[in-house]
N, C-alpha and C positions, 0 to 999 in steps of 0.2 A: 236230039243230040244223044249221044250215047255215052254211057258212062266209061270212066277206064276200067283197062282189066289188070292193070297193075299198079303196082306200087308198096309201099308200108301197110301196115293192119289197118290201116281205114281208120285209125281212132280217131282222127280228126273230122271226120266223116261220117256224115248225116249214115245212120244202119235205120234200115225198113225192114217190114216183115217180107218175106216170099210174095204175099198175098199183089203185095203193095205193086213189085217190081214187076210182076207177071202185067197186072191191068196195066199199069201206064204204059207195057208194050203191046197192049188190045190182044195176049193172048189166052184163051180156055187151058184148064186145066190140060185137056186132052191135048193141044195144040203145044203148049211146052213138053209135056211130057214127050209125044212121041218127036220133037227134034232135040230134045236133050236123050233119048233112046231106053226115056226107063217107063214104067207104068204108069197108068194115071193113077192108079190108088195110092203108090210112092208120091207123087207132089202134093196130092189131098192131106194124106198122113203127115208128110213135114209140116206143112200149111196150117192143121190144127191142132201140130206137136205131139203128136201120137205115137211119131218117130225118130230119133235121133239117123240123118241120116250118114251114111258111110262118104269116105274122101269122094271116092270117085264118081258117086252122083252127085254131093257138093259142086265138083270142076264142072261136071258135064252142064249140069243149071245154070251153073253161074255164065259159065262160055255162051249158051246159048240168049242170058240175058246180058252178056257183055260189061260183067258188074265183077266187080272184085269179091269173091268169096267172102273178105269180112264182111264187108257190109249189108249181106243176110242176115235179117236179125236172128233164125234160127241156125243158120251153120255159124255164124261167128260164138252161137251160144255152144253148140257141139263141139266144136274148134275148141274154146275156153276149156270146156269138161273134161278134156283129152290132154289138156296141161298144153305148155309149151316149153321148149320150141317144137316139140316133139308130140305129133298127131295122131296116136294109137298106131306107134309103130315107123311114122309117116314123117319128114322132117316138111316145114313149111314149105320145101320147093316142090316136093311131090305132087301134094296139092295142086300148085299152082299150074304142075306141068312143065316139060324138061325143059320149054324157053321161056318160064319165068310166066308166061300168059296162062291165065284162066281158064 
């Protein structure tokens, strides 16, 4: 079953690491990275926090793990660091994407 891709901040909702959401979709690093369209060293680097990363690999990751943005436990901490409602620049629907989906 797949997670949703929208909704409120997820706080009521179990947040896992990257690491987590990738295996239980049986995909390799390389295997997300190249269908979410960024590098593999970019999801290594979020993965062992080395990176804070930007909005729009946020959406792309989460889209392709069909998870709502917060509840990554490192973009929901990036998200956090960036204040709210306002995401470095970004208001939460940006994020999400102009139909609200992830």
């Amino acid at each position: 079953m797949t997670e949703p891709t929208v909704g409120d901040s997820g706080s009521d909702l179990a947040t896992r690491p990257l690491r987590d959401w990738r295996a239980e979709r049986l995909l390799s690093i390389r295997d997300l990275a190249r269908m979410a369209g960024v590098a593999p060293s970019t999801v290594y680097l979020i993965e062992t926090g080395r990176t804070t990363p930007r909005p729009s690999v946020m959406r792309r990751i989460a889209s392709v793990l069909a998870v709502d943005a917060h509840r990554i436990a490192e973009f929901r901490r990036a998200i956090e660091a960036h204040g709210r409602p306002q995401l470095g620049g970004l208001a939460r629907r940006d994020l999400l994407g102009q139909e609200g989906a992830v």
